[in-house]
Legacy VTK file of the C-alpha trace (Angstrom):
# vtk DataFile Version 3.0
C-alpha trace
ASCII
DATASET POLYDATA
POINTS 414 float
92.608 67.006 127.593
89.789 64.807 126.476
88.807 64.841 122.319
85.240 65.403 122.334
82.834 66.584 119.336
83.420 70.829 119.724
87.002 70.447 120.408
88.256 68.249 117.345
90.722 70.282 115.733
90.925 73.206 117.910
87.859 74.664 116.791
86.385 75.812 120.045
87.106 79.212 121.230
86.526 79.329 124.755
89.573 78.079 127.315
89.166 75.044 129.272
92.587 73.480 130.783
94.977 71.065 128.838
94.611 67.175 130.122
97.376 64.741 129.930
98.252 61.177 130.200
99.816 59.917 133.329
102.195 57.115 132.603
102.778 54.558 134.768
104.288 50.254 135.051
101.321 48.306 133.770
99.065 50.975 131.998
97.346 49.594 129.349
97.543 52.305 126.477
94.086 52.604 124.146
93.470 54.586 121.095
91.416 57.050 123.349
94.553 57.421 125.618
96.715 58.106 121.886
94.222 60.547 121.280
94.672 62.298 124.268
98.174 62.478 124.105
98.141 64.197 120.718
95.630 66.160 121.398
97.165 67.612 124.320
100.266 68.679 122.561
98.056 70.141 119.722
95.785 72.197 121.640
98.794 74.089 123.655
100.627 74.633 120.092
97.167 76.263 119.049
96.396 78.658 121.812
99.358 79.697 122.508
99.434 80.346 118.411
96.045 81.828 118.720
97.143 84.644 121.676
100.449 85.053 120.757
101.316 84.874 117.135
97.803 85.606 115.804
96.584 84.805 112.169
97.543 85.509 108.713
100.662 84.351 106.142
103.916 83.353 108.135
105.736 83.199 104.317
104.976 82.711 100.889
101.724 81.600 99.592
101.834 84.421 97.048
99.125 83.588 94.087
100.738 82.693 91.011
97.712 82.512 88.542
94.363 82.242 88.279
92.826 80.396 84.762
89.573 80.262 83.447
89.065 76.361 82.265
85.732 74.947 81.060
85.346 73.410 84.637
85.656 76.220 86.723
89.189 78.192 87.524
92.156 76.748 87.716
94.433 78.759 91.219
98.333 78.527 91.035
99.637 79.069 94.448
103.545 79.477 95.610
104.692 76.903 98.835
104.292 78.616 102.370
103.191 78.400 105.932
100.353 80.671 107.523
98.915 80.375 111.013
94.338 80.178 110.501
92.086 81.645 112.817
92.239 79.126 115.404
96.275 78.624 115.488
96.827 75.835 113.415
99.583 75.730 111.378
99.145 76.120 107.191
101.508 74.268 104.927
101.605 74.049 101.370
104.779 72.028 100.677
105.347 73.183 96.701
103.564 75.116 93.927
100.566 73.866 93.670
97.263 74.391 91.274
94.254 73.410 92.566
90.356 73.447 90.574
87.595 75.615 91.928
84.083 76.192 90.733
83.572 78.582 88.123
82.176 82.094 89.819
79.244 83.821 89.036
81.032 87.511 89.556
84.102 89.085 88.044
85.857 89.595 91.657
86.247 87.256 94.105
88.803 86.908 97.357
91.206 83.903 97.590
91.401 81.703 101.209
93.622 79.005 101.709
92.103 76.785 104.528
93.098 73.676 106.822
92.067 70.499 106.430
92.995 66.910 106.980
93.083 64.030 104.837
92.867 60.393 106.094
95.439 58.044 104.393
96.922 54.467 104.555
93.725 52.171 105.023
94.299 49.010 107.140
92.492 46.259 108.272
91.007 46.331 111.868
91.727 43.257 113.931
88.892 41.281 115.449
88.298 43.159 118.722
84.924 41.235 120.176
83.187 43.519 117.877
84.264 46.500 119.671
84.803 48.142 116.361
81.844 47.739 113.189
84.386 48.359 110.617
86.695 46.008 108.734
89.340 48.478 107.886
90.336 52.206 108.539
93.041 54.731 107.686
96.305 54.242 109.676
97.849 58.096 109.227
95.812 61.388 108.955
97.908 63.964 107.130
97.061 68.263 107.364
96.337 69.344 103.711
94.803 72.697 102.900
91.505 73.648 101.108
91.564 76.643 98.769
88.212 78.562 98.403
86.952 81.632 97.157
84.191 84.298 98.058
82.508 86.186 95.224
82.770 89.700 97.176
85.771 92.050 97.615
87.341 91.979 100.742
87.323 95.256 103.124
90.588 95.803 105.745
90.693 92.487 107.389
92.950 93.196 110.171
91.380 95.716 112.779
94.118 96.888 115.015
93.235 97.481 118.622
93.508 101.753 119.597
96.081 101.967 121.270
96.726 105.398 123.489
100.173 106.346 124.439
99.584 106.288 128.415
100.677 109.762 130.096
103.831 109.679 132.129
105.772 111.768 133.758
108.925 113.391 131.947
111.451 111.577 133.759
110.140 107.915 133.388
112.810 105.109 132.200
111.854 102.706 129.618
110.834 100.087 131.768
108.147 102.146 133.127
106.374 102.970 130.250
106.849 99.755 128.640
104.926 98.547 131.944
102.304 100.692 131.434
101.821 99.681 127.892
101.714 96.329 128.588
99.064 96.990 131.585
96.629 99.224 129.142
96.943 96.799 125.911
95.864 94.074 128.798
93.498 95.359 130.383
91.472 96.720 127.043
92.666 94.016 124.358
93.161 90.550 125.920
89.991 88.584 125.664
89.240 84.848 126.437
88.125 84.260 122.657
90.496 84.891 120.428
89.568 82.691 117.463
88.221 83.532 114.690
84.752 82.165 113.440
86.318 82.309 109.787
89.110 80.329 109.974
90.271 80.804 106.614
93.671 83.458 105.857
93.252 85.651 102.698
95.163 85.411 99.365
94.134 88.190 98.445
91.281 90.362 95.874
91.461 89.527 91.817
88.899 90.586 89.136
88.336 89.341 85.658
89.325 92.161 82.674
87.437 92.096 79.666
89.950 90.125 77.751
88.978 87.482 80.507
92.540 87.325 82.292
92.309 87.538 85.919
94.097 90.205 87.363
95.096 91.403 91.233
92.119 93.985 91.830
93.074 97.389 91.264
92.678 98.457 94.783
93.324 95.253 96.269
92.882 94.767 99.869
96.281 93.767 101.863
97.099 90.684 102.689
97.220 89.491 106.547
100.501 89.090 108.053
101.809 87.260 110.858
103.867 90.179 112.720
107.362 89.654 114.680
105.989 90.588 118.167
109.002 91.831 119.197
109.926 93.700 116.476
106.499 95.834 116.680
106.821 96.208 120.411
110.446 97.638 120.232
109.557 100.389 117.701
107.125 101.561 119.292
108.839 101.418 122.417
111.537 103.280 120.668
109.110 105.517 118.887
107.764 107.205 122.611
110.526 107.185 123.738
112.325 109.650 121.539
111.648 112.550 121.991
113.815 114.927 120.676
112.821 113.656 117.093
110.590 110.825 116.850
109.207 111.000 113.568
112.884 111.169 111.800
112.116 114.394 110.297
114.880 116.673 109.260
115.700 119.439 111.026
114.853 122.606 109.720
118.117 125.516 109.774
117.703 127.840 113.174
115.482 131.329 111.660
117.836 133.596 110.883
117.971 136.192 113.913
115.423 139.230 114.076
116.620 142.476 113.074
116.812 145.426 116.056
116.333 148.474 113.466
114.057 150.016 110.614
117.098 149.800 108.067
117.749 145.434 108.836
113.968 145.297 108.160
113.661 147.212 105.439
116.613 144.752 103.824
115.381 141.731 105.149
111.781 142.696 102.822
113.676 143.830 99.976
115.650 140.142 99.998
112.075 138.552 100.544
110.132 140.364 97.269
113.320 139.273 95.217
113.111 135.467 96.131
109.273 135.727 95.619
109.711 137.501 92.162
112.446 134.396 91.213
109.824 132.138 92.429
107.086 133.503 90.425
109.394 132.864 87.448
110.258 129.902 87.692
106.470 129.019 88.737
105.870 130.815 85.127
108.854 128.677 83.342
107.891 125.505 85.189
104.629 126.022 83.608
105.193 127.487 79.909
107.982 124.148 79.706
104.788 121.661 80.947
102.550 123.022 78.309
105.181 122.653 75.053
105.693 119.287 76.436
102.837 117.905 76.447
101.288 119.871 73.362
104.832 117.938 71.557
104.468 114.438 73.089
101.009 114.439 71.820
101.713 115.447 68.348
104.444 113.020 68.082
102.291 109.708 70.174
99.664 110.317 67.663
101.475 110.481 64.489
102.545 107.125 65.679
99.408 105.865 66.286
98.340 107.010 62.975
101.255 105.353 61.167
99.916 102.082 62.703
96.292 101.798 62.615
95.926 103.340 58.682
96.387 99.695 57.993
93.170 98.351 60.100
91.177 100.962 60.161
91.773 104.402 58.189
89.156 106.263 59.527
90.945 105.563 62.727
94.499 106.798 61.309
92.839 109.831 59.721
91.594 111.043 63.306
94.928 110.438 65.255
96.474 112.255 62.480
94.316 115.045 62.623
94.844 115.567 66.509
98.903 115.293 66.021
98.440 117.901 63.411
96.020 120.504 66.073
98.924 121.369 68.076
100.556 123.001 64.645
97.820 124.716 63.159
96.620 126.216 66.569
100.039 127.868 67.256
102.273 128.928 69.659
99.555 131.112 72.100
99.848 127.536 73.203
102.646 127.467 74.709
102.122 130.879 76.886
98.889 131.476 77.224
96.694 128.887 80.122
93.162 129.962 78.482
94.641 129.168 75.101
95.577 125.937 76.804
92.876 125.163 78.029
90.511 126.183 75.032
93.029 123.447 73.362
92.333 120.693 75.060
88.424 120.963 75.121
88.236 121.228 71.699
90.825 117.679 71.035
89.023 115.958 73.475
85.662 115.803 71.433
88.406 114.481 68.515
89.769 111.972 71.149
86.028 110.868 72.162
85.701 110.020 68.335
88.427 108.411 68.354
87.728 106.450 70.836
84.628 105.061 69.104
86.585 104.977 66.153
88.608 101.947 67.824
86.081 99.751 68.859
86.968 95.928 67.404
90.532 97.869 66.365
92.483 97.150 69.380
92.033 95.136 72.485
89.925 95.376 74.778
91.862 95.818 78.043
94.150 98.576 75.707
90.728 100.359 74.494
89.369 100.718 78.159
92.710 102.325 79.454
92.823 104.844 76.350
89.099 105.695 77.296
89.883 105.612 81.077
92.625 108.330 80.378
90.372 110.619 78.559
87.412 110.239 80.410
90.082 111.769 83.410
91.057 114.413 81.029
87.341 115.414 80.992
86.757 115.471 83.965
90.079 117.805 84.847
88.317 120.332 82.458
85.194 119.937 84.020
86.961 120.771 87.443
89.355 123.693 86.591
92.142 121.489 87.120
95.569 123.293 87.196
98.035 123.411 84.445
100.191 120.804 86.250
97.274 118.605 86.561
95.818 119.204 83.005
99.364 118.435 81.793
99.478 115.200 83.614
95.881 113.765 82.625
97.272 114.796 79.143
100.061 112.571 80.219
98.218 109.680 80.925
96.228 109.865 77.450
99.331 109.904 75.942
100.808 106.545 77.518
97.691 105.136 76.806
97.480 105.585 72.922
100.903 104.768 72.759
100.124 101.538 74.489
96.867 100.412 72.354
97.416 97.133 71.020
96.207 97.455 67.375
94.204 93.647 66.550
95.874 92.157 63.267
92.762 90.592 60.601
90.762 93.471 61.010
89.750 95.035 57.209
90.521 98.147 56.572
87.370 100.280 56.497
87.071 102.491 52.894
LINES 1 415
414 0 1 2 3 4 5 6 7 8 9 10 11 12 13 14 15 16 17 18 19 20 21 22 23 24 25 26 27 28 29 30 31 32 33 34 35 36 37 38 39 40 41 42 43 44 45 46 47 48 49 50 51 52 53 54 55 56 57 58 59 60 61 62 63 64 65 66 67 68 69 70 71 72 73 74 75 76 77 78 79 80 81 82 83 84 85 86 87 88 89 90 91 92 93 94 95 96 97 98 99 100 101 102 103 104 105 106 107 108 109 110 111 112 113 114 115 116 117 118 119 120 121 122 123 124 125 126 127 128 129 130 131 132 133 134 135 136 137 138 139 140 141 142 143 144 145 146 147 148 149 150 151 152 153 154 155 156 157 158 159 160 161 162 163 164 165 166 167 168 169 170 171 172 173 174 175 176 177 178 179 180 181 182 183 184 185 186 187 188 189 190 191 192 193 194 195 196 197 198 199 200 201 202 203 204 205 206 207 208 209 210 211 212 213 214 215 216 217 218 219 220 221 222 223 224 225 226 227 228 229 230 231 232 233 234 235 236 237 238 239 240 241 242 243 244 245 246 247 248 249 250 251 252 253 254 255 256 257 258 259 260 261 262 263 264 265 266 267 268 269 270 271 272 273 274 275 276 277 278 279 280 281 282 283 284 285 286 287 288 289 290 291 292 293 294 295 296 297 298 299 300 301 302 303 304 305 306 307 308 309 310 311 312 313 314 315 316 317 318 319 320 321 322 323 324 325 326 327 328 329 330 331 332 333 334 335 336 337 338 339 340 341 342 343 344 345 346 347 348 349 350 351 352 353 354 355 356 357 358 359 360 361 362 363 364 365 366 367 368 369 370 371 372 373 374 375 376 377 378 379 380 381 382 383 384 385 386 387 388 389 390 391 392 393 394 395 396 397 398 399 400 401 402 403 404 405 406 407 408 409 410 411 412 413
């Protein structure tokens, strides 16, 4: 299998047959005849890699941390092994922190790439001039390249529809593992299976506003080398269930249909009793959400009063005024859903303010969950949200005053 200037590396997609050496009493062995032999053995590992095994992380390569510097970024990355898109093996031998540029965008995507790094320079012999230069590397060793995009990554890995082929009730295994294999075949197998990106995704971060990069919030999954015959045999087990496939639990036999007026009547009087115990508890389940909430607020932001009277006391004075609502408003609270709700529209123009209030009080990254939370709130008003979901954006705007981080220096405002 010659070397020429498309192949190098295993970066050309189409097939061609491998070439070897032929050995033989005599043979005078060149570099070109070196070449070939390591190519040879190369370009089987990656094609077989590249049709087999696929692309994407074999193990580790998790991102440890990602750095802002006055260079650029500085990218923490965990030892593994991943397979690129043209089968070559990935290896990054220990924890390593490489530099990068510094982006122009707060997201980018993370690739870990191959490359090869020439080493050990040695002085060429005097060949008759067959070679212009005095000296060259003796060993080439495979490194990796870590890069970045500045976009967000969509689903990386399309997997090929697949359609359960028909057969007949009685077929074995074997069969329709046969006929599996013949439709993924026929519809999947291609000649070019590399990929004109060659480069396997870290993953999605973005910068917060404190300037700490962060995994994205929605962050696309990482690409995984799969155990081929691990997928195959579930789903070979999957089809081939069929009294329960999905695992599902089986639901009690219905009770048996009554033959007379009498067994029906019964059966309806047993059915508007449950109903009437399930309304109750539907109006218990709901009563208990709204004291709960109504309390947890009160008591998160007394708290929060308690602690930001000393930075800013117009700040205290309006999270003590929305702990003491729930009090002066009374229990129709607790009973009443258009009380409820006439509640919370009227603390959420105090929990705007307060919001304001904060700015240059408490961090940033704290600050923008608190207004998150309420912004959510709002919009469950807006909506008609349910009890159940009014009581959990409530929730939410709870957790988040509890968690602002109130900034120490700042002086009290008079």
């Amino acid at each position: 299998m010659g070397r020429d200037s498309n192949r190098r590396n295993g970066e050309r997609g189409d097939l061609s047959q491998f070439r070897k050496n032929r050995f033989f009493s005599g043979k005078l062995m060149t570099p070109r005849d070196m070449e070939a032999e390591q190519e040879y053995h190369a370009e089987r590992l990656h094609t077989l890699s590249r049709f087999v095994v696929g692309s994407g992380i074999v193990h580790g390569l998790t991102v440890r941390s990602i750095d802002d510097t006055d260079d650029g970024l500085e990218v923490t990355i965990e030892p593994g092994v991943a397979l690129d898109g043209h089968g070559r093996p990935i290896v990054v031998e220990q924890v390593t922190t490489k530099s990068l540029p510094a982006p122009t965008a707060d997201e980018l995507s993370l690739y870990v790439r191959y490359d090869e790094v020439s080493l050990e320079t040695v002085p060429v012999p005097n060949t008759d001039d067959a070679i212009d230069e005095e000296s060259t590397s003796n060993r080439t060793v495979e490194v990796f390249e870590l890069t970045y995009q500045e976009t967000t990554e969509t689903d990386r890995r399309q997997g090929p529809d697949i359609d359960i082929p028909s057969v007949d009730t009685d077929c074995d295994v074997d069969q329709i593992s046969r006929k599996l294999l013949e439709q993924y075949h026929d519809q999947h197998r291609t000649s070019d299976r590399s990929n004109s990106d060659a480069g396997v995704f870290l993953g999605t971060y973005e910068r917060t506003p404190d300037g700490v990069w962060t995994e994205a919030a929605e962050p696309t999954a990482r690409e995984f080398v799969y155990d081929h015959d691990l997928l195959f045999g579930t789903i070979i087990d999957h089809i081939t269930d069929t009294d329960n496939p999905h695992r599902t639990p089986v639901e009690q036999e219905p009770p048996d249909i009554p033959d007379d007026i009498g067994e029906i009547t019964d059966r309806l009087d047993a059915l508007e009793g449950e109903l009437g115990r399930v309304r109750r508890d539907q109006t218990a389940l709901r009563r208990y959400v709204m004291r709960k909430t109504l309390k947890d607020r009160a008591r998160f932001f007394a708290e929060l009063a308690d602690r930001l009277d000393p930075r800013t006391s117009e700040g205290g004075r309006l999270a003590r005024e929305i702990a003491a609502i729930t009090q002066i408003d009374g229990d129709e609270l607790y009973t009443d859903e258009d009380a409820y709700r006439r509640h919370l529209r009227e603390v959420l123009e105090h929990l705007i303010d307060l919001g304001d209030r904060l700015e240059g009080a408490a961090t940033d990254a704290s600050l923008e969950r608190y207004l998150k939370s309420v912004s959510e709130l709002q919009t469950t008003l807006e909506n008609d949200g349910s009890v159940l979901e009014l009581a959990e954006a409530q929730d939410q705007v709870c957790e988040a005053a509890d968690s602002l981080e109130v900034l120490v220096g700042i002086v009290p405002d008079e």
